[in-house]
C-alpha positions as CSV (number, residue, x, y, z in Angstrom):
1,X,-13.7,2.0,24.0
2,X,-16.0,2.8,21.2
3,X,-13.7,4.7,19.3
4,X,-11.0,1.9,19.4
5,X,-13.7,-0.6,18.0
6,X,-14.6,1.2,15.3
7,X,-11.1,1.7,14.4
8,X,-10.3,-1.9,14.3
9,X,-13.4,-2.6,12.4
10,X,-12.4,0.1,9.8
11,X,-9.1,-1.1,9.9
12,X,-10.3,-4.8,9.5
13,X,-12.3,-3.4,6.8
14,X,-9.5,-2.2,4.4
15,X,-7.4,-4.9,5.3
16,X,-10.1,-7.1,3.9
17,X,-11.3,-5.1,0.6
18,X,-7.4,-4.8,-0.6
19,X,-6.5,-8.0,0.2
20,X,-9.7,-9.2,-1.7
21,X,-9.1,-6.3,-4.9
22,X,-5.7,-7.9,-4.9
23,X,-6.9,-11.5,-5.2
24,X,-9.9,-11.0,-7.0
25,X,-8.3,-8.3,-9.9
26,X,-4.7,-7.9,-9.1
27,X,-2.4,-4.6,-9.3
28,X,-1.0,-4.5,-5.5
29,X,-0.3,-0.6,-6.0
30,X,-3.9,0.0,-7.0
31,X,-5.6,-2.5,-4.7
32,X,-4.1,-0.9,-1.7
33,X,-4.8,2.8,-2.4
34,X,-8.4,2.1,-3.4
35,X,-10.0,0.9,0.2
36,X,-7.8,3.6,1.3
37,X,-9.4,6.3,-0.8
38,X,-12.8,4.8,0.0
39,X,-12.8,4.7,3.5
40,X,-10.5,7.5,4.2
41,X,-12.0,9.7,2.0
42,X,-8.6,10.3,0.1
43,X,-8.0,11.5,-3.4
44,X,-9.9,10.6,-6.7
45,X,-10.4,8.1,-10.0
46,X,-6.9,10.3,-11.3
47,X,-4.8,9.2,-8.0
48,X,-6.0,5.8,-8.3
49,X,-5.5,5.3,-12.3
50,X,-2.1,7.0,-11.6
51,X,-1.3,4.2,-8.7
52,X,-1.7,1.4,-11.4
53,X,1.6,1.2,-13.0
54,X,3.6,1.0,-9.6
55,X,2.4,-2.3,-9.3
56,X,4.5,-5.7,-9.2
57,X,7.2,-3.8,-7.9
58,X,7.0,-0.8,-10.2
59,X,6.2,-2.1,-14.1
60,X,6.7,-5.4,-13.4
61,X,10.2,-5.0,-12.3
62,X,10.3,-6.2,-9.2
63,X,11.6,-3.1,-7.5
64,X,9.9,-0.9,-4.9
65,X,6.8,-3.0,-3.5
66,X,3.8,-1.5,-5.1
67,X,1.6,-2.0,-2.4
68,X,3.9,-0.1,-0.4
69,X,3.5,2.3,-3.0
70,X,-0.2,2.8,-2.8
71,X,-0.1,3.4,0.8
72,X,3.1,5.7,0.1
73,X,0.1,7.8,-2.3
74,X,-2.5,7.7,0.1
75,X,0.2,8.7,2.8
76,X,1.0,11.7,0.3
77,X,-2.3,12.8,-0.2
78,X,-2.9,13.0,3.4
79,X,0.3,14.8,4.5
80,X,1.4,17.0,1.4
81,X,-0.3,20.3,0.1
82,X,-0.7,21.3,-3.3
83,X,1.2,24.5,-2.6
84,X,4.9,23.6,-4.1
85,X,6.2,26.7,-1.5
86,X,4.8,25.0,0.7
87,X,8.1,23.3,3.0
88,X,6.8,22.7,6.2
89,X,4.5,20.6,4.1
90,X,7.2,19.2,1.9
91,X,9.5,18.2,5.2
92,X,6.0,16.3,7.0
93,X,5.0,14.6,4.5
94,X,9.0,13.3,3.3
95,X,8.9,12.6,7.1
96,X,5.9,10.7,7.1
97,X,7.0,8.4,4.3
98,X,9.6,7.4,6.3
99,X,8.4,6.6,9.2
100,X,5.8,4.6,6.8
101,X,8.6,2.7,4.6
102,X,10.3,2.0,8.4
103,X,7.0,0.1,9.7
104,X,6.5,-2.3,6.3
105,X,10.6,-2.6,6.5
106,X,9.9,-4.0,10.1
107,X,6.8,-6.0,9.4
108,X,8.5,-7.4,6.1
109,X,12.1,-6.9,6.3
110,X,12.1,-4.4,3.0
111,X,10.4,-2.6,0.8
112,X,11.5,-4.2,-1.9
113,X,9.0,-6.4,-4.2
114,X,11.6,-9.1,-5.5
115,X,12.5,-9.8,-1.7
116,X,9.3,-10.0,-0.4
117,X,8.1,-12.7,-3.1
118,X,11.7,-14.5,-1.9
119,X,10.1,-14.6,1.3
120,X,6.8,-15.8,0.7
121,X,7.2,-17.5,-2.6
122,X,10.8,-18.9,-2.1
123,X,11.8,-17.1,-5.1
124,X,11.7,-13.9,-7.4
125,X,8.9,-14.1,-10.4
126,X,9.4,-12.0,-12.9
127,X,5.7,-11.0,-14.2
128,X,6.3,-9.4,-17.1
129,X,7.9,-13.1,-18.3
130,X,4.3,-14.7,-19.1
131,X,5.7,-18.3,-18.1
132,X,7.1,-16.6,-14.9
133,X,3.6,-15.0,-14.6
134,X,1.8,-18.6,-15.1
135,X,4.4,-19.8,-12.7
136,X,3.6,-17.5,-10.0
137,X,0.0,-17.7,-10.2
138,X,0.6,-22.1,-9.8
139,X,2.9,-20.9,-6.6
140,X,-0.1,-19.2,-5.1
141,X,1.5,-16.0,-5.3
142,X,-1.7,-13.9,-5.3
143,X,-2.4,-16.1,-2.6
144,X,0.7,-14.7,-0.8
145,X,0.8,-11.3,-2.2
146,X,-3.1,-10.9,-1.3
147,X,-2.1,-10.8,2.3
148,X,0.9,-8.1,1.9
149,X,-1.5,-6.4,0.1
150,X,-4.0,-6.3,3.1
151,X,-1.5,-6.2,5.7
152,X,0.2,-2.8,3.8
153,X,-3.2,-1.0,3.7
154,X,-4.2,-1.5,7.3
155,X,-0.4,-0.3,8.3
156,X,-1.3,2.9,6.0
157,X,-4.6,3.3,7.3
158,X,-3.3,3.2,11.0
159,X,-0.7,5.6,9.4
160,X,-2.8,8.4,8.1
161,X,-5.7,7.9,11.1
162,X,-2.9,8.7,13.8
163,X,-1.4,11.2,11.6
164,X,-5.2,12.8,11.3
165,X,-5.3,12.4,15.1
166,X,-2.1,14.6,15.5
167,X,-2.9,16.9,13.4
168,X,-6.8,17.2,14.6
169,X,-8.3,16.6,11.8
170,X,-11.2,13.9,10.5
């Protein structure tokens, strides 16, 4: 029992600080992978300057949901080696990103960044257009996307903790 508490209060945790990065000083992809690397003890300043340009659905263009991405790197870092002959490595960690990119497709309906603001926001915002930017900051889309953002970290952090379970390690 005390093991399933304080993995809901970790995983509350996370939930909370990216959902509060992303509200508080925006870049989804960032703001996901950072409580990730803090409290999961995952990767370094490089990783996380390297997650920054993913976000708002990869520069800006609405694509592939950066905070999906960030939990996509921290997914990585946790399942892949550094070895490039390394398959078995290769195959798990493909596999786990996935099975990740399945869960956010089932708790969203996609992975995609301009469908996800349709469903919140009720339309696509373009932030690289600055009046599309002004225009979805007046539709509360941090607001909105401050809550994907959470929500997508604690799915990653459930992620990589059972994946860490299977594997046996901590």
């Amino acid at each position: 029992m005390e093991e399933k508490t304080y993995r809901d209060e970790l995983l509350n945790k996370i939930e909370k600080e990216a959902h509060d990065y992303e509200r508080d000083f925006h870049g989804c992809s960032r703001c996901v992978l950072k409580p990730l690397q803090d409290n999961l003890n995952l990767g370094d300043e490089a990783s996380l300057k390297a997650s920054t340009p993913l976000a708002a659905g990869v520069a800006m263009r609405g694509e592939t949901c950066g905070a999906f991405l960030g939990g996509l790197l921290a997914v990585g870092i946790a399942t892949a080696s550094g070895d490039l002959k390394d398959t078995d490595a290769l195959a798990d960690s493909l596999a786990s990103g996935f099975r990740l990119a399945r869960i956010v497709e089932k708790e969203f309906g996609t992975t995609n960044c301009t469908e996800i603001q349709k469903g919140k926001l009720g339309r696509f915002y373009s932030l690289a257009d600055p009046k599309e930017y002004e225009a979805f900051i007046e539709a509360g889309g941090y607001v909105h996307c401050s809550k994907v953002v959470g929500k997508i970290a604690r799915i990653a952090a459930q992620f990589i903790l059972d994946y860490q379970d299977r594997k046996g390690s901590l």
